[in-house]
Every structure is written in structure tokens, then in C-alpha cells.
C-alpha positions in Angstrom: 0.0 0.0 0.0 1.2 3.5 -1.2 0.9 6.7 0.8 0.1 10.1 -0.8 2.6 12.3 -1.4 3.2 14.7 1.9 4.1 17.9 -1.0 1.5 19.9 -2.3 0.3 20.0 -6.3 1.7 22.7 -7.9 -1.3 23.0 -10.0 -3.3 23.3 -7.3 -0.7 26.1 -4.8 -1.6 29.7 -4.7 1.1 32.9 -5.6 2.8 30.4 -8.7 3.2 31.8 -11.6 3.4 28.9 -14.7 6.6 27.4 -15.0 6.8 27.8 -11.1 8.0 31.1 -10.6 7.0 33.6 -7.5 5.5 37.0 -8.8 7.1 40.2 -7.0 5.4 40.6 -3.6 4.6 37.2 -2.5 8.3 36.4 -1.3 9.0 37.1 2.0 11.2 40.5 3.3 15.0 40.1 3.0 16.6 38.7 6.4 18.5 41.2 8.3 22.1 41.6 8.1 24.5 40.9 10.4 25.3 45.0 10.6 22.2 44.6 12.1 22.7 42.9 15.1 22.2 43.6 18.6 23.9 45.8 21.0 28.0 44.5 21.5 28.4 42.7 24.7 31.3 43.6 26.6 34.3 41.7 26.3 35.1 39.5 30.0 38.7 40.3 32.0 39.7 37.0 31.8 43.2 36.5 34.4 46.5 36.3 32.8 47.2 32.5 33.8 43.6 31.1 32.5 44.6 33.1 29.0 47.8 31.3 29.3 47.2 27.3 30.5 46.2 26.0 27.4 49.3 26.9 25.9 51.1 25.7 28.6 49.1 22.1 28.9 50.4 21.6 25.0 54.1 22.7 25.5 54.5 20.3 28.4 52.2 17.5 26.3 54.7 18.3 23.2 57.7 18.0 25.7 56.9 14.8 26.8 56.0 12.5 23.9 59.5 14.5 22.7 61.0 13.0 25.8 59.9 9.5 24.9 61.0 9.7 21.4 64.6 10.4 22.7 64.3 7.9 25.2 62.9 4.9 22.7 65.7 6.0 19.7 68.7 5.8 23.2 67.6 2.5 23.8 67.3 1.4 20.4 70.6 2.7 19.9 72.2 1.5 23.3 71.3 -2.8 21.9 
């Protein structure tokens, strides 16, 4: 058993011009831009260190998988 399509006859829809076309005025307004947009929202004081850990975090991340390169090509090297 077949169900009937959910999309409306475009023979039978209101506002189309033949061929499928909208005539001027039925489209909706153009959206707003984004000149438009609300009032700007103060920026937060964030502390120095919080600004500051992430970069941190990766250096000592980067260090160590450095660290354990070195250490597997020494012991590689010391057989």
C-alpha cells in the first residue's frame, strides 16, 4: 500500500506563476544583516594565567612525547 505524497500540487498552490515562478510581492522580506545585530556585549577580563594554561598544557604535552621519542631512539641505539 502507497501513501500520498506529503508535497502539495503545484497546480493546485496559490502565488505560482506557470513554469513555477514567484511574482514580486509574495516572497517574504530580505533577512537582516549581520550590521544589524544587537547591542555588543562587553568583552570579560579573563586573568592572565587562565589566558595562558592552554598553551602551557600543549608545550609540556609536546615535551613529553619529545622526551619518549629520545628515550625509545637511546635505547634502540644502546642494543
Amino acid at each position: 500500500m502507497t501513501s500520498p505524497s506529503m508535497d502539495p500540487d503545484p497546480d493546485d498552490t496559490t502565488g505560482l506563476e506557470p513554469g513555477g515562478g514567484v511574482p514580486p510581492g509574495e516572497t517574504p522580506p530580505a533577512e537582516g544583516s549581520t550590521s544589524e545585530a544587537g547591542p555588543r556585549e562587553p568583552r570579560g577580563n579573563a586573568p592572565a594565567w587562565r589566558s595562558k594554561l592552554p598553551l602551557v598544557l600543549i608545550l609540556v604535552v609536546v615535551l613529553a612525547v619529545a622526551a619518549l621519542f629520545v628515550a625509545m631512539v637511546v635505547s634502540l641505539l644502546g642494543n
